[in-house]
C-alpha positions in Angstrom: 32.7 -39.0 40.6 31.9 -39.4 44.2 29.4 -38.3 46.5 29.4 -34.3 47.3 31.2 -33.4 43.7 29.1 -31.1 41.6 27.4 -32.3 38.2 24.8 -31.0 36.2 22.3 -33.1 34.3 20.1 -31.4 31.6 17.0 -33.6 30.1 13.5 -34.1 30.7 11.1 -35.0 33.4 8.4 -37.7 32.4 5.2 -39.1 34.1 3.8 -42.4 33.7 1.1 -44.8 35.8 0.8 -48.0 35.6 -1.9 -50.3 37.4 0.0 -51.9 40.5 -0.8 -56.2 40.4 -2.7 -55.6 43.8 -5.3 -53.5 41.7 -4.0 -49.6 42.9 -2.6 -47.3 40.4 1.4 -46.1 40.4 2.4 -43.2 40.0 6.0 -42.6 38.5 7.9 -39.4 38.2 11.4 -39.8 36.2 13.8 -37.6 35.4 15.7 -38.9 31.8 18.9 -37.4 31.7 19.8 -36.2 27.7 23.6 -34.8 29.0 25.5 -35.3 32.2 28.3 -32.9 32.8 30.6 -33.5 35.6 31.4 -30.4 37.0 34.1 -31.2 39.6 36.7 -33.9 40.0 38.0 -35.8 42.5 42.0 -34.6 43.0 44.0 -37.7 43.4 46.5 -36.1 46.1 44.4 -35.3 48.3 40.9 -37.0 48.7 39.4 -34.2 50.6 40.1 -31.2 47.7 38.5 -30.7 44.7 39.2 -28.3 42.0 36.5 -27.3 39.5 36.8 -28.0 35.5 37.8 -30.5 33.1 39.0 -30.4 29.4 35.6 -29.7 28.3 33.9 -27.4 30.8 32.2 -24.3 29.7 30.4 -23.4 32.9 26.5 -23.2 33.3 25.6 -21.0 30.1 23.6 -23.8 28.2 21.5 -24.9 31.2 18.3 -23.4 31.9 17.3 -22.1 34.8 13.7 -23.6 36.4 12.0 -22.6 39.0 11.6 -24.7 42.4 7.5 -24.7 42.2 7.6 -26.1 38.5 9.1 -29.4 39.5 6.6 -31.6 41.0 8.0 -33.1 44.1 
């Protein structure tokens, strides 16, 4: 994996706040990934192309679709 390869993570987004030692409270949004799938891989011969798949890729049918306004940043 490298950077601009395609992946798709599927999980859950948590919130948590904790109480910062200089008295103000933090505010933490994480995103806990259950399943990363790499969707892309790097080809070997030629560090610029890419070619989609893998043994075990099936595509996008399992994720679920959100919508942009649900996430919260």
């Amino acid at each position: 994996m490298r950077k601009g390869l395609l992946m798709g993570a599927s999980g859950r987004i948590q919130t948590r706040s904790y109480d910062h030692k200089d008295g103000h409270k933090v505010y933490v949004t994480e995103v806990v990934a259950e399943e990363i799938k790499f969707l892309q891989w790097a080809n070997d011969k030629n560090d610029n192309a890419a070619y989609s798949g893998g043994s075990d890729y099936d595509g996008y049918e399992d994720m679920t679709p959100i919508d942009d306004g649900d996430i919260p940043f």
